[in-house]
Structures are given as C-alpha cells and as structure tokens.
OpenMM code with the backbone's topology and positions (N, CA, C; nanometers):
from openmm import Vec3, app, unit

residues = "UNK UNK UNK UNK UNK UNK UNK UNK UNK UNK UNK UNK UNK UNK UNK UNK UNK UNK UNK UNK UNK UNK UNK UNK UNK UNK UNK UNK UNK UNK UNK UNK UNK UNK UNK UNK UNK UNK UNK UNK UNK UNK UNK UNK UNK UNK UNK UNK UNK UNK UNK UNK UNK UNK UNK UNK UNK UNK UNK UNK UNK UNK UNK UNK UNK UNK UNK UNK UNK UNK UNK UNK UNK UNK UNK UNK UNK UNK UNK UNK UNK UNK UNK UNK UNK UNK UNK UNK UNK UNK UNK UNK UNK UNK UNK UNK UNK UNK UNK UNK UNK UNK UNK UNK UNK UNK UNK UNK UNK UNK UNK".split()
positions = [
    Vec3(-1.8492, 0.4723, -0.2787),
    Vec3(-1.7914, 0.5936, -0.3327),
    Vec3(-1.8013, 0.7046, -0.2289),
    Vec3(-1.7432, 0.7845, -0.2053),
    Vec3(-1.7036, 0.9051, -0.1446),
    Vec3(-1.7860, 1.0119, -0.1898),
    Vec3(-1.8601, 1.0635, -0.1178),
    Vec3(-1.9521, 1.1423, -0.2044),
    Vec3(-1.8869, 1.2874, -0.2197),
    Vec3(-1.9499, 1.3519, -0.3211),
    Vec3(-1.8749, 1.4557, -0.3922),
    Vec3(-1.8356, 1.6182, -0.2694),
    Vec3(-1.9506, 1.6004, -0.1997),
    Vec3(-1.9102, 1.7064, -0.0879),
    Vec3(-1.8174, 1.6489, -0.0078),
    Vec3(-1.7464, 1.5593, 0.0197),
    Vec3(-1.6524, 1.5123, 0.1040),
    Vec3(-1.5235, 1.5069, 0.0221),
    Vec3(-1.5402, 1.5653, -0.0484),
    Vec3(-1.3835, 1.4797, -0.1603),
    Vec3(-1.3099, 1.7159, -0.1722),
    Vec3(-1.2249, 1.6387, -0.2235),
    Vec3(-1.0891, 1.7871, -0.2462),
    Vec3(-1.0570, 1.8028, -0.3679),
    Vec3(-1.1473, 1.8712, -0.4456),
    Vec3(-1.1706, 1.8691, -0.5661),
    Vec3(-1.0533, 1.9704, -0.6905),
    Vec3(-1.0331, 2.0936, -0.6243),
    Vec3(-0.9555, 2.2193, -0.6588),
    Vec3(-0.8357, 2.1541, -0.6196),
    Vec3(-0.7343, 2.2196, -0.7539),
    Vec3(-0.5808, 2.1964, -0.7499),
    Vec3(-0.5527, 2.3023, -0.6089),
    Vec3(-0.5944, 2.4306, -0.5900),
    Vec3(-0.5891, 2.5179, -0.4621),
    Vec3(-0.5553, 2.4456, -0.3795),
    Vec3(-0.6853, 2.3773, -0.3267),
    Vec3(-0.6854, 2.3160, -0.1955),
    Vec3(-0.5551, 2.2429, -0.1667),
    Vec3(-0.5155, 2.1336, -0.2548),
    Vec3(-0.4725, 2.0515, -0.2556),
    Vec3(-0.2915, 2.1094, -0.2443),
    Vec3(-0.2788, 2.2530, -0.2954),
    Vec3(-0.1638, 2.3267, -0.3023),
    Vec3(-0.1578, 2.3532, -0.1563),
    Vec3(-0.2264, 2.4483, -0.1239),
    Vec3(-0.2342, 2.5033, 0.0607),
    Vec3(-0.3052, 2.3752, 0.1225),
    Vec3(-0.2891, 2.2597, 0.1232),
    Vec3(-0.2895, 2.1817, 0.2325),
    Vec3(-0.1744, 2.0812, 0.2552),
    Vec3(-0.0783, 2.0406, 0.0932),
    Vec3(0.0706, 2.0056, 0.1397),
    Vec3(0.1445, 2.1664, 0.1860),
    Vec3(0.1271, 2.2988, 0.1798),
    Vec3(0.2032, 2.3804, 0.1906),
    Vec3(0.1918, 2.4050, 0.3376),
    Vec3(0.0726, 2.4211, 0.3988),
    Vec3(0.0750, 2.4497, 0.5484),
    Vec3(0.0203, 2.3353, 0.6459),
    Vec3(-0.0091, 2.2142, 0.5856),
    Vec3(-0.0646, 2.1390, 0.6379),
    Vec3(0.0703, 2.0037, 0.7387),
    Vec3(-0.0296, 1.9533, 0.8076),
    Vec3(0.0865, 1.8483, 0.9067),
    Vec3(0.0895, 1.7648, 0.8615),
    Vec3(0.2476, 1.7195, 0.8032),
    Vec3(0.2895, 1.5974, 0.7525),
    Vec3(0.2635, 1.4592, 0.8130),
    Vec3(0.1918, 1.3326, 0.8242),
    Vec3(0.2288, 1.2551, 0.8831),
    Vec3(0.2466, 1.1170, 0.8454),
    Vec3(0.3591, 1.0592, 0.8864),
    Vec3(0.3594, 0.9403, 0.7641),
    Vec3(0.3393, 0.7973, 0.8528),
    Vec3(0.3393, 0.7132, 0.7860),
    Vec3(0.2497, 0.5903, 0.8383),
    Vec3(0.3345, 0.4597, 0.7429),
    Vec3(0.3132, 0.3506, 0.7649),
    Vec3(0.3605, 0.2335, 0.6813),
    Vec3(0.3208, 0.2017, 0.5800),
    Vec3(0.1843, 0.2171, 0.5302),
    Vec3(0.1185, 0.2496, 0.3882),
    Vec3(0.1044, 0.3349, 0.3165),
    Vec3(0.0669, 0.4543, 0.4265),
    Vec3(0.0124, 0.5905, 0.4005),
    Vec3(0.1327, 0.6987, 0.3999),
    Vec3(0.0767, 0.7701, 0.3513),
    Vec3(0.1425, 0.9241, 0.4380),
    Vec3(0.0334, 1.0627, 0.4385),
    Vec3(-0.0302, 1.1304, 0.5133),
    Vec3(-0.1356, 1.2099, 0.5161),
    Vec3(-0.0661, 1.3785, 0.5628),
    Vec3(-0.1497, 1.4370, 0.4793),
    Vec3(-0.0798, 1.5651, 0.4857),
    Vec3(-0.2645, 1.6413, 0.5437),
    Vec3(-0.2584, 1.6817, 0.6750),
    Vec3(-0.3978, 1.7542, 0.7461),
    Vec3(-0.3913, 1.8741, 0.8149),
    Vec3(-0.4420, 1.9965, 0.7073),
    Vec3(-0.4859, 2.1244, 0.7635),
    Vec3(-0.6485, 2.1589, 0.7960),
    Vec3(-0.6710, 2.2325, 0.8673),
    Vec3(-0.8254, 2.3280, 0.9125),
    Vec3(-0.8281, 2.3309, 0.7880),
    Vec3(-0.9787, 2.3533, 0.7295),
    Vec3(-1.0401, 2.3910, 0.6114),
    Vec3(-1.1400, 2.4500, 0.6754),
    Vec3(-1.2179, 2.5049, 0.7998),
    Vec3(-1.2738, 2.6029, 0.8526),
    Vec3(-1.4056, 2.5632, 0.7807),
    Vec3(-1.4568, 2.4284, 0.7822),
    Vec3(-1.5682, 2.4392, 0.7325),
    Vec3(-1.6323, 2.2950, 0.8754),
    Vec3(-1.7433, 2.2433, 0.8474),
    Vec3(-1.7798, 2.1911, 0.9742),
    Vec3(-1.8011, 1.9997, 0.9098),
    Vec3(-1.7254, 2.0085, 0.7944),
    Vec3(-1.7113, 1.8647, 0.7641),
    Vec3(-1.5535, 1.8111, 0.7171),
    Vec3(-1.4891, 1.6869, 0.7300),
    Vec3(-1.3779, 1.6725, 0.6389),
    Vec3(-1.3619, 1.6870, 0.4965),
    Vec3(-1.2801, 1.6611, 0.4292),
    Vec3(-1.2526, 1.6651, 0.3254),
    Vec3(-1.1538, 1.5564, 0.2980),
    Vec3(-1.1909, 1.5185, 0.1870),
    Vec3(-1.0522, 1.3868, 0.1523),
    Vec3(-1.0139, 1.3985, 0.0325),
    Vec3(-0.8895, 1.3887, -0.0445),
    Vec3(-0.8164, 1.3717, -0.1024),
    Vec3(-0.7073, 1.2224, -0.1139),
    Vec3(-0.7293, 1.1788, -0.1841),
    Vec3(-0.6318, 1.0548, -0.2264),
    Vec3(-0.5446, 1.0153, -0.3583),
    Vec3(-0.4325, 0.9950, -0.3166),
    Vec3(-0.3193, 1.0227, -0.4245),
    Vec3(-0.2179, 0.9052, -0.4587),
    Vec3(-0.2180, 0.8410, -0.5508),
    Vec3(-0.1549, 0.7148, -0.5348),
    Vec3(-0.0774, 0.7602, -0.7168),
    Vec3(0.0808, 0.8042, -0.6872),
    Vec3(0.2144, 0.8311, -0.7964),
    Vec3(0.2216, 0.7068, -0.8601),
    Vec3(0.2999, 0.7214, -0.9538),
    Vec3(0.3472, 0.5642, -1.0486),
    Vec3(0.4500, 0.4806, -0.9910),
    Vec3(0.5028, 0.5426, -0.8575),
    Vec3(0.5446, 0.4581, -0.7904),
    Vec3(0.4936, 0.3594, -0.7189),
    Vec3(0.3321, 0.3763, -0.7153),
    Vec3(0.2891, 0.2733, -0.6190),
    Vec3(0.2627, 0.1277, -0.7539),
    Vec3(0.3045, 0.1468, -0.8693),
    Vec3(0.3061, 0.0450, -0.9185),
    Vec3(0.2157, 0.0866, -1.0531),
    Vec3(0.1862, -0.0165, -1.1826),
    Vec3(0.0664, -0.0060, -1.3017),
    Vec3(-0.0809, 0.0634, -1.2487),
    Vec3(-0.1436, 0.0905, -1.3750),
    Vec3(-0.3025, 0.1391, -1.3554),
    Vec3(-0.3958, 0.0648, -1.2437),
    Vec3(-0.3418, -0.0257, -1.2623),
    Vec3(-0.4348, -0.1451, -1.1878),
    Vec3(-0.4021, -0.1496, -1.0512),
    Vec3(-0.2692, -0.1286, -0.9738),
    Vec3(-0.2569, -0.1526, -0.8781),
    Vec3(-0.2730, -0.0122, -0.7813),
    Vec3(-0.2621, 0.1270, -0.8816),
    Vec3(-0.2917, 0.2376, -0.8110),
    Vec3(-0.4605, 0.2635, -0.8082),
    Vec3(-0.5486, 0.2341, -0.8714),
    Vec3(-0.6554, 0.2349, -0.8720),
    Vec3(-0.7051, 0.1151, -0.7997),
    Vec3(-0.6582, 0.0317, -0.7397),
    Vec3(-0.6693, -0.0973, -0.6259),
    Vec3(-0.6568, 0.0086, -0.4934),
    Vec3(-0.5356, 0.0847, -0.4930),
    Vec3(-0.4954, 0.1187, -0.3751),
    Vec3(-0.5715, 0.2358, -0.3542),
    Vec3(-0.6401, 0.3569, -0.4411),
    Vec3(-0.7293, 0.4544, -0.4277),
    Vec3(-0.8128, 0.4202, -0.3575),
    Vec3(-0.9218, 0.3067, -0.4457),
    Vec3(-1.0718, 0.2800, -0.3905),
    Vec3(-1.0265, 0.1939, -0.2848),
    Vec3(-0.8987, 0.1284, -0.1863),
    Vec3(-0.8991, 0.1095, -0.0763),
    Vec3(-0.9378, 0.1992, 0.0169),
    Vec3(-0.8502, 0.3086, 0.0053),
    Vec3(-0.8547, 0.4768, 0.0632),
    Vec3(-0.9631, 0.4954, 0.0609),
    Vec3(-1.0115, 0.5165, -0.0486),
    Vec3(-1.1511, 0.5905, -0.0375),
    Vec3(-1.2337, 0.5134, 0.0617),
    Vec3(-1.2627, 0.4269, 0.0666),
    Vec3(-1.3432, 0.3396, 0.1232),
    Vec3(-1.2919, 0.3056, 0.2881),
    Vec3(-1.2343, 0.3407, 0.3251),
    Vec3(-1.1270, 0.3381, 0.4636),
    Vec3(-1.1887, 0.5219, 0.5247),
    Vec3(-1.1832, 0.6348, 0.3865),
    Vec3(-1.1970, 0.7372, 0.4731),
    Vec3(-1.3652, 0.7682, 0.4738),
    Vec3(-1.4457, 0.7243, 0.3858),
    Vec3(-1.5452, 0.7202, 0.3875),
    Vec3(-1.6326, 0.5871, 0.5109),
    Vec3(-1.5470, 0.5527, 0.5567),
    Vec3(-1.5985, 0.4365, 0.6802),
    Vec3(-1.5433, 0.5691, 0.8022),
    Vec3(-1.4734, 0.6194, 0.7811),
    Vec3(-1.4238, 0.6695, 0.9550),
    Vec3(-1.4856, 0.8096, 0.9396),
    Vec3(-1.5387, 0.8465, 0.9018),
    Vec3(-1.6370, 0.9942, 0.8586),
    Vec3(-1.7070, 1.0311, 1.0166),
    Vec3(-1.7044, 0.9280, 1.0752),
    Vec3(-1.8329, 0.9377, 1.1635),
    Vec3(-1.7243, 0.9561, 1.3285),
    Vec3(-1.6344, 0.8579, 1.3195),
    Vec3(-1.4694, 0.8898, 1.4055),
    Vec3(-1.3590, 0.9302, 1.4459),
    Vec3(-1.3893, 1.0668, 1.3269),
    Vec3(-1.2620, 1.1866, 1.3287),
    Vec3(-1.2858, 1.3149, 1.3767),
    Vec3(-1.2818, 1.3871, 1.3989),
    Vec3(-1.2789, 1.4955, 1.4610),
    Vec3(-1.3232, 1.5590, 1.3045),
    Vec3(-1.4205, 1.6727, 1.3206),
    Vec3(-1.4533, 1.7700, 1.1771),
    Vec3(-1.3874, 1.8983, 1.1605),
    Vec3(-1.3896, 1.9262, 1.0766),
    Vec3(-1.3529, 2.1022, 1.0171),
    Vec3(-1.1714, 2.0406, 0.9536),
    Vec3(-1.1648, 1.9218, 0.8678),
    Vec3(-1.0136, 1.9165, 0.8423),
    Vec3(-1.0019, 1.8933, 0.6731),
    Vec3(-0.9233, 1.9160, 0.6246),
    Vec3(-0.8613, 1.8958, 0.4684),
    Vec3(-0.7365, 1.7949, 0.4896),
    Vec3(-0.8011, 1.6206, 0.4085),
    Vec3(-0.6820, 1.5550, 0.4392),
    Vec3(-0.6481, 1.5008, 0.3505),
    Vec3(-0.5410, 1.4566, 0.3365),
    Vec3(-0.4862, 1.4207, 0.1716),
    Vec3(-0.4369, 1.2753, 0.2133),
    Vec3(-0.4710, 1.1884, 0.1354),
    Vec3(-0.4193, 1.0626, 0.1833),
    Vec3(-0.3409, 0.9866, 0.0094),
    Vec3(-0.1534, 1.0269, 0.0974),
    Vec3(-0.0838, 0.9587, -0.0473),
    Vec3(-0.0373, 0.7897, 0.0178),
    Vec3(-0.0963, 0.7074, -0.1374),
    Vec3(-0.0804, 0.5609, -0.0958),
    Vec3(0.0987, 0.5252, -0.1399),
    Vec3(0.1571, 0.4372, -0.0409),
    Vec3(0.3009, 0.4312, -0.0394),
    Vec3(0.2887, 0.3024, -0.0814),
    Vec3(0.4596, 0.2814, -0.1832),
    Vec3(0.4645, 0.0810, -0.2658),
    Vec3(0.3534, 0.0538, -0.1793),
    Vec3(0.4592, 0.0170, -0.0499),
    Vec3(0.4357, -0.1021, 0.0618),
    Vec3(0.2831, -0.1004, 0.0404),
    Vec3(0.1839, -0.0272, 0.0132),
    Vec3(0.0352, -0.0401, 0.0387),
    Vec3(0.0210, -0.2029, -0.0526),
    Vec3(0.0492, -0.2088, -0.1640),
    Vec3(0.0743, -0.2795, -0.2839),
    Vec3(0.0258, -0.4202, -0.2174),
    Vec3(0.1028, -0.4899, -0.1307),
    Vec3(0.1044, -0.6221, -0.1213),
    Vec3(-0.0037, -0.6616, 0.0437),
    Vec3(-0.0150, -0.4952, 0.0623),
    Vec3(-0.0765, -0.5121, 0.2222),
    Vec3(-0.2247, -0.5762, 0.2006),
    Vec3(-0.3159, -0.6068, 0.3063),
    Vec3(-0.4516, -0.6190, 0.2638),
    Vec3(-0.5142, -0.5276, 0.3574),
    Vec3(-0.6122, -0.5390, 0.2830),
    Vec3(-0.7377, -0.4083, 0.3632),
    Vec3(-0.7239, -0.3957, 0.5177),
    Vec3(-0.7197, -0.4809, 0.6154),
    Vec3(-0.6929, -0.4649, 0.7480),
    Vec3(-0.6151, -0.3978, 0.7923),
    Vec3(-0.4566, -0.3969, 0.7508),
    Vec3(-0.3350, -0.3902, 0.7533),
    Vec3(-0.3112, -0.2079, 0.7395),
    Vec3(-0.4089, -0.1866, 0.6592),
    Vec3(-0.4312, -0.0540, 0.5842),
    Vec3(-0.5138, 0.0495, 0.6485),
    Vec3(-0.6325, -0.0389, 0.7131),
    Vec3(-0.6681, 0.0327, 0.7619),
    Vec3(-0.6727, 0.0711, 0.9164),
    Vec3(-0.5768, -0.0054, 0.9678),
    Vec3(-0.5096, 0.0016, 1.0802),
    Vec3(-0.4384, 0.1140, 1.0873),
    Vec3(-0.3481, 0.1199, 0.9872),
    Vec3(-0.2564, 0.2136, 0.9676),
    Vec3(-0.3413, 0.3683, 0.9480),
    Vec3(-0.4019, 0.3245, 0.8782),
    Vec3(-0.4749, 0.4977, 0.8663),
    Vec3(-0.4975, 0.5494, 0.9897),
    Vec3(-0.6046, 0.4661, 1.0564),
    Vec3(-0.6237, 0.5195, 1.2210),
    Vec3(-0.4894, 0.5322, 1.3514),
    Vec3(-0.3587, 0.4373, 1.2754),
    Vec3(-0.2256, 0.4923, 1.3648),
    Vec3(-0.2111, 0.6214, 1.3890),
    Vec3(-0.2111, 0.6808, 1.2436),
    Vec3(-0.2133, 0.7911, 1.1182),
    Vec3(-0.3102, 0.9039, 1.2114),
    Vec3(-0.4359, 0.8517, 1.2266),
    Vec3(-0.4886, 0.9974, 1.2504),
    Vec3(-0.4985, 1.0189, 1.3959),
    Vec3(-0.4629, 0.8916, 1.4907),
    Vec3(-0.4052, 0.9083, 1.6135),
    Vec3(-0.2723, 1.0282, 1.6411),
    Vec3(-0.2215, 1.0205, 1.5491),
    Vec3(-0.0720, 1.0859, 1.5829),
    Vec3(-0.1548, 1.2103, 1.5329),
    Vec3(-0.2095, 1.2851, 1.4213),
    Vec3(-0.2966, 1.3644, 1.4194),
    Vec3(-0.3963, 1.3910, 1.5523),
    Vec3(-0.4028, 1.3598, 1.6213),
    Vec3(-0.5119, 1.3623, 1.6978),
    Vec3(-0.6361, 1.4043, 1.6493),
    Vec3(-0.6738, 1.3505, 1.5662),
    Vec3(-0.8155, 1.3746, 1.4946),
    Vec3(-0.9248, 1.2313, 1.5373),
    Vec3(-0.8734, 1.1412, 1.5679),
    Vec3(-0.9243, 1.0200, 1.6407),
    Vec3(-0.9462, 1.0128, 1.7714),
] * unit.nanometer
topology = app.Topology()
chain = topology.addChain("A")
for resn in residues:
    res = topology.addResidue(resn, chain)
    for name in ("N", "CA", "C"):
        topology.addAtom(name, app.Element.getBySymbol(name[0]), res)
C-alpha cells in the first residue's frame, strides 16, 4: 500500500495538477506532473469505466500503486503525479507496465 503521506488526497490538488500540470502519455498510462513545492512526491491514480468492470479497474490501480510506490526512491522529489490507467493496461502484465511508467517519467525527466 502507498502510504497515506505519499498519496493526493484533496479534489484541489488533483484540479491544479491536470490544469497546469505536463501531460504525458504512454501505452498503458497517461501521467499528468506538476511541482507541489514540497520535498516528497505525491501520487494519484485513476482508472475511468473505460478501463473495463470493478474488478479489472481495481486490478489496474493496485498495479499503479505498487509500480509508484517501488520507484519512490528513483524519481526526482518535490512533484504531484497523477497516474490515469488506459484499456490497453487491461490485458498487459506487470512488466509491460511497468516499463512503461519509467518510459513515462523519462520523457518527464524525473528519472
């Protein structure tokens, strides 16, 4: 689990970080990352009814979660990042995924 100081809790945040934040999209993912001016990340994860039933968006969350809570230690700090899970995540497996995230925060340069 993602512990509670690392997570993006306020509808706020989550407003001003798709509003001014850098779009970047990926083959699973798509991550939206602004400054939050504080000296740790923040994560957010968002998986619509497009990514499929209860079961398969709550498959694809605790992937996320568990992908941004492993790279905590490999990103650059002080950021607010929102990570929305796309279909395609659906049929991918964990490798595949989490490849992509780190494509993801390469093009961010937060890696």
């Amino acid at each position: 689990m993602l512990n509670r100081i690392f997570r993006i809790s306020k509808s706020k945040d989550y407003q001003q970080t798709y509003r001014n934040g850098l779009k970047i999209p990926g083959k699973y993912l798509i991550a939206y990352i602004s400054a939050n001016g504080m000296s740790k990340n923040r994560f957010g994860v968002v998986a619509s009814k497009k990514v499929g039933n209860a079961v398969k968006r709550n498959k694809a969350r605790r992937r996320l979660r568990a992908i941004a809570r492993e790279s905590q230690g490999q990103l650059s700090q002080g950021y607010d990042i929102i990570i929305i899970a796309r279909h395609s995540m659906v049929g991918a497996d964990y490798n595949r995924i989490e490849k992509d995230f780190y494509t993801v925060m390469k093009k961010a340069r937060l890696c």
